[in-house]
N, C-alpha and C positions, 0 to 999 in steps of 0.2 A: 504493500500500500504506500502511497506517495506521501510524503514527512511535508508536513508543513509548517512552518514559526511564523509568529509573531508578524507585523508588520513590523520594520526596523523605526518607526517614528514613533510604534504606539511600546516600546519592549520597556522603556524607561518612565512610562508614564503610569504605570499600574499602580494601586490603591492600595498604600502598605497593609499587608494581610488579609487585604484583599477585604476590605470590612464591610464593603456594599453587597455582595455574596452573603457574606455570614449575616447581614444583616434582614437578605433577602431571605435566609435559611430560617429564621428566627419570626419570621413575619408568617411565613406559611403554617410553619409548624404551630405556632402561636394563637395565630390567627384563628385556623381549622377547631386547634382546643376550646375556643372562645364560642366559635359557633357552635359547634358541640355543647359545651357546657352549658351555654342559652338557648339553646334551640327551641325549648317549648314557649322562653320566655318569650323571645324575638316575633315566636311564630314561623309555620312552616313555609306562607308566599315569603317570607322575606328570607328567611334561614338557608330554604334550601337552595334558592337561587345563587345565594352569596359562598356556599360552599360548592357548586358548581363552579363558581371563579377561581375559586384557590385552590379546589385540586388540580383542575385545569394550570393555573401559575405555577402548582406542583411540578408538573409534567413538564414544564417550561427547565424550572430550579433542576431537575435531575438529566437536562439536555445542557445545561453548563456544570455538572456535576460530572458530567461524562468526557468534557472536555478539559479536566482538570483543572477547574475551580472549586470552590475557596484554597486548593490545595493540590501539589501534584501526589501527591499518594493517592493511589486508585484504593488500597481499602480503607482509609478514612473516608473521602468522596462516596463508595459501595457504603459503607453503615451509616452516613448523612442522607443516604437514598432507600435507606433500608425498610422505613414507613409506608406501605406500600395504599398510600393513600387513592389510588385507580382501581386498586385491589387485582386488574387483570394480566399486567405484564410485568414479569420478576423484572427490576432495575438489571443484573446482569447481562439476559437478552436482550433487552433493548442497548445495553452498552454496544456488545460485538455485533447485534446487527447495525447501529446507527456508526460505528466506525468503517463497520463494510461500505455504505453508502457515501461515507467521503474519498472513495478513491472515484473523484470525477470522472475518467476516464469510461467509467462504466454507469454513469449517470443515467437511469429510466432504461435501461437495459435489463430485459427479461432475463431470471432465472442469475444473473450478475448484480443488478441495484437493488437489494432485498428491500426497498422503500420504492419501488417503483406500483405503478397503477396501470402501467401497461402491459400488455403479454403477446405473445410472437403471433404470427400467421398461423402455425400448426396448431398452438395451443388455442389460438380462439373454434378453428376446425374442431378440432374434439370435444369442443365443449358443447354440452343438451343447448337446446332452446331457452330455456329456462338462464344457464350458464351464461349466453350469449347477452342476455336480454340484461340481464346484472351487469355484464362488463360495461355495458353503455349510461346503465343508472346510476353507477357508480362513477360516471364522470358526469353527473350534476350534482348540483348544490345539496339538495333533497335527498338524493343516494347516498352521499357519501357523508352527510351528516347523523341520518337516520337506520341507514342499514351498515355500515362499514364498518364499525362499531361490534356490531353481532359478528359478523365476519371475521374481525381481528381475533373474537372471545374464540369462535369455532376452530382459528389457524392454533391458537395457541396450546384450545384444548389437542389438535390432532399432535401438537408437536412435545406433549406430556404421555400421550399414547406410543410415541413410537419411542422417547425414552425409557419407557415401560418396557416395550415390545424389545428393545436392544440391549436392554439393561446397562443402559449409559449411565454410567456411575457421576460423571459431572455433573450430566445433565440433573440426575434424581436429586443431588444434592442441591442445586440449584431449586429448583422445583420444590424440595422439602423443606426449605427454608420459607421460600415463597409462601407457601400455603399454610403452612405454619403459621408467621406474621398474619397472612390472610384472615386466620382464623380468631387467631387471638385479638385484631384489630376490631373484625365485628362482634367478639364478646364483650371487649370494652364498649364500643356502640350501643350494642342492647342489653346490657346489665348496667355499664354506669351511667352511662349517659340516656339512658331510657327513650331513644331510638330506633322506630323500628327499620329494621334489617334489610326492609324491600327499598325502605325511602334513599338507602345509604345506597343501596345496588342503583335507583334511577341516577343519584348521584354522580356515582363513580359512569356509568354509563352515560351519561350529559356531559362531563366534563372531558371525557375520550372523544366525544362529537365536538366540543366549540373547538377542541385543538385541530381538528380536521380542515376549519376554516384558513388557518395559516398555510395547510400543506394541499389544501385542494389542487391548483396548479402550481407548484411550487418549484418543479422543471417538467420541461416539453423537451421532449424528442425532433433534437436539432442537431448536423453534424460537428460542428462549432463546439467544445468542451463549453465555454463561458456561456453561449447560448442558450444553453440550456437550465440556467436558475436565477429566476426571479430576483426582481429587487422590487419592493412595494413601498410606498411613503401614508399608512396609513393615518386614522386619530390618536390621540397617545391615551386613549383607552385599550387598541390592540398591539400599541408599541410597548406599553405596561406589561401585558396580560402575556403577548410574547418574547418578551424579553430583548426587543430589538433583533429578533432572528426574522423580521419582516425583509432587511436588508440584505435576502440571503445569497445573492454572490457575493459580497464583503466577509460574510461569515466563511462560504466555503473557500474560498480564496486563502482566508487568513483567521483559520478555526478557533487557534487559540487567543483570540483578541477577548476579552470579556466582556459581558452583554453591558456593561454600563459605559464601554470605549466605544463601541461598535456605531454608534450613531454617530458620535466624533471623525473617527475614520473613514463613515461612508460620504458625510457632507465635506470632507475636506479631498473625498477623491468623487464627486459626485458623477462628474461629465465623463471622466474617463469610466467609471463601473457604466453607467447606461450603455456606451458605446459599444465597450466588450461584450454585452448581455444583449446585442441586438436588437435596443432598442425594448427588451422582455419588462418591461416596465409597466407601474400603474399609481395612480393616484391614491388609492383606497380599495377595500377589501367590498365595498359595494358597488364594484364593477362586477366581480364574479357572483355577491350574492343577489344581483338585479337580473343581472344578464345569463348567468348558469344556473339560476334556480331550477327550470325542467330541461333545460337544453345545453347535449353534452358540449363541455369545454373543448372536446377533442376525440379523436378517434379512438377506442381501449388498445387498437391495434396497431402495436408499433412500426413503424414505416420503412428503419433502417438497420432494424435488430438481422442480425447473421442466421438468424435459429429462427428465420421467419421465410426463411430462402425453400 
């Protein structure tokens, strides 16, 4: 996989100990107890929507967790991620699969970009009616906020099944930790915090869909490496919520910049990142949720994939 540092203008300018991180770590984790703890007070219109937010920010926190922030030890960053507040994806798997997806080289590349939404010519061929009819609703708004979600629970289930089936010692391990926390998470939920268990499931499930919004088109299948990922300048409601990972050819270019530089970086190389990104640009996140609510943003079928020959 391709090594990539720092931008050399942003390598001296980092946050001693990095305290906007820790601070961020502290906010989520805080936060969530907060809402937890009041939940009946607050009320459920208000409670549950607001911890939709912060698992969702969750999931943001453990996407600069992965990139070694607050700290380059990957298992302090692994037990600062250890909360598995989504409850559906063990922090480990998503580490090795979201480091697979930064060797650009193989960006939206079936069967190569393990975060891609595309799949080959053969693979759409084999697929039922049913099969077919998903790859295209999963490239709208409404697809891939509402059903994509179940999808992710279903891959995840098959890929604890075939750890099973292999008797992959890493993997189990991984997974019995996961379910573990899992477990003892929703005990906490509905014994202390008097919670019931389905509200926390819509929860964790809600909050897997707003993050959906960031990554809807997030790269298109272009032959251009830079081409191919986005850069968005949304409200600083989803520059918040995302962490500045809106700016995301600044991010993949230069991964280890920290989400509180990252905005800095991109305005001071603004013209040059559109340029290289082909122009992949957008004002705001209510282009795709106006214009891709029923109508796919793109073909499921990848155009230049080799495994589609």
């Amino acid at each position: 996989m391709k090594t990539k540092t720092t931008d050399p203008d942003m390598s001296a300018d980092l946050a001693p100990l990095e305290w906007p991180t820790w601070s961020l770590i502290v906010t989520v984790y805080g936060g969530w107890f907060l809402l937890m703890q009041y939940y009946h007070v607050i009320g459920v219109a208000v409670a549950l929507p607001l911890l939709i937010l912060i698992c969702a920010l969750h999931g943001s926190m453990c996407h600069e967790l992965i990139h070694g922030h607050p700290t380059r030890i990957s298992a302090i960053n692994t037990m600062l991620a250890s909360v598995p507040l989504m409850l559906f994806l063990p922090y480990p798997i998503y580490r090795e699969s979201h480091l697979n997806h930064h060797n650009d080289e193989n960006i939206t590349l079936p069967g190569k970009d393990p975060e891609s939404y595309y799949c080959s010519a053969s693979e759409y061929r084999r697929k039922t009616r049913l099969g077919k009819a998903f790859a295209w609703v999963n490239m709208t708004i409404v697809g891939r906020l509402l059903l994509s979600p179940a999808v992710e629970i279903f891959r995840l289930s098959r890929l604890l099944l075939d750890a099973i089936g292999s008797v992959d010692v890493n993997a189990l391990k991984i997974w019995a930790v996961h379910l573990i926390s899992v477990e003892l998470l929703l005990l906490l939920i509905v014994e202390y915090f008097q919670v019931p268990w389905w509200h926390y499931l819509l929860i964790a499930y809600f909050a897997s869909s707003l993050t959906r919004i960031r990554s809807f088109y997030e790269h298109r299948a272009r032959t251009t490496v830079s081409e191919r990922t986005v850069l968005m300048e949304p409200c600083l409601f989803f520059r918040v919520l995302f962490l500045n990972l809106n700016f995301h050819l600044a991010h993949h270019e230069h991964p280890s910049i920290p989400w509180y530089r990252l905005a800095r970086y991109y305005h001071a190389h603004r013209s040059e990142l559109i340029s290289r990104s082909g122009d992949f640009y957008y004002r705001g996140y209510r282009y795709w949720l106006l214009g891709n609510l029923f109508r796919p943003v793109d073909s499921p079928i990848h155009p230049f994939d080799q495994s589609s020959a």
